[in-house]
N, C-alpha and C positions, 0 to 999 in steps of 0.2 A: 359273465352272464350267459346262459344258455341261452341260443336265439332259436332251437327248432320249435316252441310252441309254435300252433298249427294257427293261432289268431293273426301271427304277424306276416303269412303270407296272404292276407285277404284285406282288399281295399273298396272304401265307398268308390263309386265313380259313377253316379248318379244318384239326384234328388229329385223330389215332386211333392208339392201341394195344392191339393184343392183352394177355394175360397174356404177362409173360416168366417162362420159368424151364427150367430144367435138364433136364426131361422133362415132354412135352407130356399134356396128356389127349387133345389133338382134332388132325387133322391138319395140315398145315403150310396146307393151302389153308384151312381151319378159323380158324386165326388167322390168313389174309392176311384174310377174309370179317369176320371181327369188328373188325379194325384200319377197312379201308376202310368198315364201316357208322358207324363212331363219328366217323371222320372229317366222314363226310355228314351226320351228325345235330349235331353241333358247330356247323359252318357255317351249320344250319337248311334245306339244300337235302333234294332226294330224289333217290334214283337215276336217276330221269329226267332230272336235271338233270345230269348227269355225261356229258361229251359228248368226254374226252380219258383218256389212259393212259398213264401211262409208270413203267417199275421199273428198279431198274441190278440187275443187270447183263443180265435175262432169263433166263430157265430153263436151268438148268444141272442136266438130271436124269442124275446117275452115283450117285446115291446119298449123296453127300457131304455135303448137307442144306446145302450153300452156298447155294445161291439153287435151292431146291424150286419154287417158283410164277413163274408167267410170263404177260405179258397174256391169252393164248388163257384161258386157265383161270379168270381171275378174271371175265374179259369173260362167258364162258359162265357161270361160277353165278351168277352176280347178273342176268344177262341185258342186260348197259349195251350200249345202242347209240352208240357213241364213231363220233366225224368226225373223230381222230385219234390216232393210238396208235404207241409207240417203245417197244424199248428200247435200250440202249448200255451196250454193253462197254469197247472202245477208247475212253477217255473221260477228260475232267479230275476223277478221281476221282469217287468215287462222285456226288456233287453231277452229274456231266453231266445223270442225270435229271432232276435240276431245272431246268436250263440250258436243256435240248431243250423243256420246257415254257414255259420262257418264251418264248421264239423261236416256238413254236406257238401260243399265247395272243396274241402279238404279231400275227401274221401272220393271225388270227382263223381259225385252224381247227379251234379249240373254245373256250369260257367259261368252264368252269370242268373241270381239270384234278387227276385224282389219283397222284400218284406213292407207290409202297410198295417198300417192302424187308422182305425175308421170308428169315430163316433158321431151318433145323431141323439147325442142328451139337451140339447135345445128347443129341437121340436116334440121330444117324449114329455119336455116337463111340460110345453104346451097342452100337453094330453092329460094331466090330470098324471102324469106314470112317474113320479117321484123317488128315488131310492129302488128303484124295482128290481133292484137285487135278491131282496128280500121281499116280496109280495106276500098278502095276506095267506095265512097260513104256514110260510117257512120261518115266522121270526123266532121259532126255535130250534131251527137246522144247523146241526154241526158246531161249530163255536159259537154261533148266536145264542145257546143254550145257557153261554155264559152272559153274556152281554147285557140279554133283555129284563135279566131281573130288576137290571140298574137303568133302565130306557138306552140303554145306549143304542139304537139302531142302525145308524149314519155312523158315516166311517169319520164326522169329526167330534161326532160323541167318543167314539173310540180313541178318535189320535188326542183328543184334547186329555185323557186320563195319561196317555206315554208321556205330553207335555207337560202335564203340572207336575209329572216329578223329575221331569226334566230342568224344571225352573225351580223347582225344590234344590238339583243339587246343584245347580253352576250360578243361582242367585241372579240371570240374567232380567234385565228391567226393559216394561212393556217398549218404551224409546228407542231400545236397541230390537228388539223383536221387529218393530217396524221397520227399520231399515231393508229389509228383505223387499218388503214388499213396496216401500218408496222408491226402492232400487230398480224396480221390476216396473213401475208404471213409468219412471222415467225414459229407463230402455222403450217400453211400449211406443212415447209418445213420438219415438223416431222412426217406428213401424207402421208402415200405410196396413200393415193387414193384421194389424192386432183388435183385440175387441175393443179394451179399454183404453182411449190412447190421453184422455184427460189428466191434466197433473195430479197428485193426490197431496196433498201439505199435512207432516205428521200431527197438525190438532184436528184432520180430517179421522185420519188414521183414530188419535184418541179419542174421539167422538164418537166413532161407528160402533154400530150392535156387536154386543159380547154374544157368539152363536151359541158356542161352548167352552168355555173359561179354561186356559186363558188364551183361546183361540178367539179371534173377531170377526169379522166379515172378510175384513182383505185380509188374512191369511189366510182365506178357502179358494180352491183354485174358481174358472171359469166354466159352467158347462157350454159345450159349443154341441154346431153341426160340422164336421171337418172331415179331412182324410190325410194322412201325410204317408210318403212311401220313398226306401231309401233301397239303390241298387248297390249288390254286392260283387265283385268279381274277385279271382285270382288275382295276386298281385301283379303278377308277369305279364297277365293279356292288359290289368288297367296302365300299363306303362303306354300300351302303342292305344290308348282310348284320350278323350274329349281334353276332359279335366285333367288337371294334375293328380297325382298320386295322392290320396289319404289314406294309408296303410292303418289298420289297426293294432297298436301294439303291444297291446297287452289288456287281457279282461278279470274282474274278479267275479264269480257265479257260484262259490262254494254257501253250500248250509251245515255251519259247524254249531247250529243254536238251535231250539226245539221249534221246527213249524209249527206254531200253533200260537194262533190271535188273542187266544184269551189267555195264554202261561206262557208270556213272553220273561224270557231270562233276562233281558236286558231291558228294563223299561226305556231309561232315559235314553239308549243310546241306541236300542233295538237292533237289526242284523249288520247292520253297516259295518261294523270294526273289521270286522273277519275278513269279510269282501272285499275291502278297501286294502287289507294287508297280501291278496291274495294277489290282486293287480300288481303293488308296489313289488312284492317277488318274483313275477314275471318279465321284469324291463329293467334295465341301467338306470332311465330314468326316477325323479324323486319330485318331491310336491316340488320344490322352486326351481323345476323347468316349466310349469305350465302355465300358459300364458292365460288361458280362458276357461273358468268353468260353468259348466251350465250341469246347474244339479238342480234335481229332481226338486218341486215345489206344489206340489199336489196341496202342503201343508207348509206356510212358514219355513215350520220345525223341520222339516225335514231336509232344506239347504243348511240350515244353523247344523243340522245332525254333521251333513255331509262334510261340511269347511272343518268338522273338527277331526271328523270320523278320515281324510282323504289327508289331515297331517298339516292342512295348513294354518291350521292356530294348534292349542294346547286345546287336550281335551277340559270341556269345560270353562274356555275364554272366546268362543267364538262371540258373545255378546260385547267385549272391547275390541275384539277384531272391528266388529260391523259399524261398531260406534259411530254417529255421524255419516257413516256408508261413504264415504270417500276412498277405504282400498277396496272395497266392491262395483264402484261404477267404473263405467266406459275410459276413466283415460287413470284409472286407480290400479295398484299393481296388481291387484285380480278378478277383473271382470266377471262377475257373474250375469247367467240368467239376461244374455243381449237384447233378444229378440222382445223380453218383456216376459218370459217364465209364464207358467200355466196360471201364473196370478193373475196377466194385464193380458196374455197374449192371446190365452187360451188354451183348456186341459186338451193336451194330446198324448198324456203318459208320457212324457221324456221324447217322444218321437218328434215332438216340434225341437225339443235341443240337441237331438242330433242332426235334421233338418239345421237349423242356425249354425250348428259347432260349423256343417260341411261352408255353411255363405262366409264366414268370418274365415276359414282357412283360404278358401276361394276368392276373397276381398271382394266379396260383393254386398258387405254389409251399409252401403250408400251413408246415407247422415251417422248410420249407431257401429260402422266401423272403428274395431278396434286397431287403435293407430299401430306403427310400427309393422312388423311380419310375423303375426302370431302362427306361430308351428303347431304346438304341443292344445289340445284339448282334453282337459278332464269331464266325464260323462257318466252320468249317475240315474237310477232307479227306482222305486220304490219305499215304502216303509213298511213298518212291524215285522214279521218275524222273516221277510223276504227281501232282497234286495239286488243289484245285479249295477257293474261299475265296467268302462272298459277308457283306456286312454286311445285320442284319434292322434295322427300326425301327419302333416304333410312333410313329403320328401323333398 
């Protein structure tokens, strides 16, 4: 195996999280400000040592509390003088920010690099500011041109049309679709800082409102107020730092599929394949070294994508994989989703399951540690025609 990809010299060696929860006390730049100090103090560094920036997707201020904070702002309250700074939209799923940091880390035009994700959709939906992605007027903008003839306007009008033909072709039963999510509030209910931490029993699960067929209520994630921020350095300076080594080793971030939301080539399986096979060609490693995966759950569907898309069932059997959810909980051969997933824990785009991958390698997962000495984490991104994968390790 070639080991110079440029991913495997660069390691987490710090985390941070704000509070999450449903309505904030402090402002959204409040909890970016708390995430990224806890991060710095984790690692043991100071803000002087923080010489890089990058957030996905960059400020998006309409109100919509999507992504409220944006480098300018966070650069300014803290005062960091950074020698390089991005952010990225157009991107292999959220993960790009982490990508673009390692490529900058590579290229040495910073040491040590903070990337954050900051949403305040809790208190936006308090506002009346709903979906406001799309505010009156754009709901014919760009692919929504496609979209709105069908009402699809909400991204699970959308994803719910990739699922029904997703359950069109692997035949999976709604019993098994639940398990994700029974999976995920159980994790939760071992997490003091999750939102949802109540049990859910699958006649709950069957009962709840169809939002958009054959999506339900709990297969949609949670909107919160949050911030979560993950320190990146070189691998060589994170050997003499705090923590132990998490080395990254291997990412996938190719787009071999048409960008485009409404003429997606893959419905049921959407960008994942490719990505997932790009990672697997970067590392020795294979699906049955990894011990824990925390895959993307924005939707259901999109862990079910991932457990098949990442190799560890058969394409199209991930619904008897999950059956009963016993090899997906906490002491089952493949942990998913610890922390309680953006279903129970709360949407932070994959950046709460890199936050958790770092606690569970760190053994700091208290009651929802996963036993034994989990090394290997698989980490996942996005759906529809984008997606972004990278394996963590500790040394």
């Amino acid at each position: 195996m070639t080991t110079d990809y440029p991913e495997k010299g660069i390691a987490i060696t710090g985390i941070g999280q704000s509070k999450i929860s449903r309505g904030a006390q402090k402002s959204a730049l409040g909890l970016t400000i708390d995430a990224v100090m806890d991060a710095i103090e984790d690692a043991g560094l100071e803000r002087k040592d923080i010489d890089g920036l990058a957030c996905w997707p960059g400020a998006i201020t309409d109100g919509s509390g999507f992504a409220p904070v944006g480098i300018p702002a966070l650069q300014d309250a803290l005062r960091l003088k950074v020698n390089w700074y991005a952010n990225t939209r157009e991107t292999s799923g959220q993960f790009g920010a982490m990508f673009n940091v390692i490529a900058a880390l590579n290229a040495g035009l910073c040491r040590h690099a903070i990337v954050f994700r900051t949403m305040y959709q809790a208190t936006a939906r308090k506002r009346g500011l709903v979906n406001a992605s799309f505010q009156p007027g754009q709901r014919t903008y760009s692919h929504m041109a496609w979209h709105a003839p069908y009402g699809a306007f909400v991204a699970v009008t959308q994803q719910a049309l990739y699922f029904a033909r997703y359950v069109h072709e692997s035949g999976i039963r709604p019993e098994q679709v639940a398990q994700i999510a029974l999976n995920g509030r159980r994790n939760a209910s071992l997490n003091p800082a999750a939102i949802y931490r109540t049990p859910l029993t699958l006649d709950e699960y069957m009962e709840s409102p169809m939002i958009s067929s054959p999506l339900r209520i709990f297969d949609c994630d949670v909107p919160i107020d949050g911030s979560t921020a993950i320190l990146l350095s070189r691998r060589e300076e994170a050997k003499d730092m705090r923590n132990p080594v998490l080395h990254i080793d291997s990412i996938g971030c190719n787009m071999h599929y048409r960008n485009n939301w409404s003429q997606l080539d893959a419905l049921a399986t959407q960008a994942q394949p490719e990505v997932a096979n790009m990672m697997w060609n970067r590392t020795d490693l294979c699906p049955k070294d990894v011990d824990i995966a925390e895959l993307y759950d924005g939707f259901s569907f999109h862990s079910i994508n991932w457990l098949e898309n990442f190799g560890f069932c058969k394409q199209f059997e991930a619904g008897d994989f999950i059956e009963g959810g016993h090899r997906i909980a906490l002491e089952g051969e493949l942990p998913i989703n610890t922390n309680g997933g953006a279903l129970s824990a709360g949407r932070m785009h994959a950046y709460g399951q890199i936050h958790e991958a770092c606690i569970q390698l760190w053994g700091r997962g208290e009651a929802r540690q996963v036993k034994g000495d989990p090394r290997v984490v698989a980490l996942s991104t996005a759906g529809g025609p984008l997606a972004g994968a990278f394996l963590l390790v500790k040394e």
